[in-house]
C-alpha positions in Angstrom: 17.8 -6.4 -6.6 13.9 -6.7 -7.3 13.1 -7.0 -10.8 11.1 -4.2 -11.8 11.6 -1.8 -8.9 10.9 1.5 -9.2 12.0 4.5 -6.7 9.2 7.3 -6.7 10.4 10.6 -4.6 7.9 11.8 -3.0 8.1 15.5 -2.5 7.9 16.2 1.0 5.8 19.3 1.2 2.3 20.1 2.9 -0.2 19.4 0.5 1.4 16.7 -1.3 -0.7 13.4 -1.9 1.0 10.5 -0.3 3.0 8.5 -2.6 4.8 4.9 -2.3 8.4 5.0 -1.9 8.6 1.9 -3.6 6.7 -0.3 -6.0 7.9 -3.3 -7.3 5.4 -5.6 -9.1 1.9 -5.5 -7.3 4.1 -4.6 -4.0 3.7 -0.9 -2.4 6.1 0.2 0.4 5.5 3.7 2.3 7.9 5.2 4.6 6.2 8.6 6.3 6.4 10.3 9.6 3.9 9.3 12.0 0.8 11.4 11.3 -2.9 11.0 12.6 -4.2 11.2 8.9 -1.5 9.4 7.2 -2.9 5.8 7.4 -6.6 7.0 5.7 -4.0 8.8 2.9 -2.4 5.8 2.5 -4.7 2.9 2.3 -6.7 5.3 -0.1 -4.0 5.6 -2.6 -2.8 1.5 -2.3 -6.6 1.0 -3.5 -6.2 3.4 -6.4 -2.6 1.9 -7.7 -4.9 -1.6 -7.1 -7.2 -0.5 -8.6 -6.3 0.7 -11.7 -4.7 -2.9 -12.1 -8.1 -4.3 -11.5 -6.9 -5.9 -8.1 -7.6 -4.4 -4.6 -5.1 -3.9 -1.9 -3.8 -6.1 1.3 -2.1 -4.7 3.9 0.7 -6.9 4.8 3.1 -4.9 7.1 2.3 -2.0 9.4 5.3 -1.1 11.6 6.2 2.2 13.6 9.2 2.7 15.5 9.8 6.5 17.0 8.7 8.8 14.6 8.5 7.0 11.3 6.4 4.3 10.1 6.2 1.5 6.9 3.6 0.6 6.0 3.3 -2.3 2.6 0.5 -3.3 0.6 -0.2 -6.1 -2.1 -2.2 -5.7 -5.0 -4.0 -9.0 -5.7 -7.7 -10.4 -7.0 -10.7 -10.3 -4.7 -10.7 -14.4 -6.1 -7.0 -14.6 -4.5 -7.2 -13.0 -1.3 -10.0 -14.9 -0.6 -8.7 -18.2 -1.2 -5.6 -17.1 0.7 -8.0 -16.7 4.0 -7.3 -13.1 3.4 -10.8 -11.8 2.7 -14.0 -13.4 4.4 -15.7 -15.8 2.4 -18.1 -14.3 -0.4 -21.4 -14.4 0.6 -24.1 -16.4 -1.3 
């Protein structure tokens, strides 16, 4: 099992802020029922948890199959993601 991993419940009642159903490390996992606001909800609260860690967020899986979706997000350094081709180059 992954070191560190932590199970969050999220509630699953109107009005509830979207939470991760798993973080492990700088990795964020959400499992939520296909919603046309859900994404915004999500990628908003994977750059707070980054942020707070004084990283910023990469998307690295976005899959939906019937109702449900997963979504999973790395926390990692501007400097990093760049390097990694993830981020364009910084301008100069």
């Amino acid at each position: 099992m992954l070191r560190g991993l932590v199970l969050i419940i999220a509630a699953g009642c109107a009005g509830c802020s979207i939470q991760p159903t798993v973080v492990a490390d700088n990795y964020l996992s959400y499992d939520y029922p296909i919603d046309a606001n859900a994404d915004a909800a999500i990628a908003q609260n994977a750059a707070k948890y980054c942020a707070d860690r004084k990283q910023i967020p990469i998307r690295t899986q976005y899959t939906c199959i019937g109702t449900r979706c997963i979504t999973t997000y790395q926390c990692m350094s501007e400097e990093t993601a760049r390097e990694d081709g993830l981020l364009a180059p910084a301008r100069k």
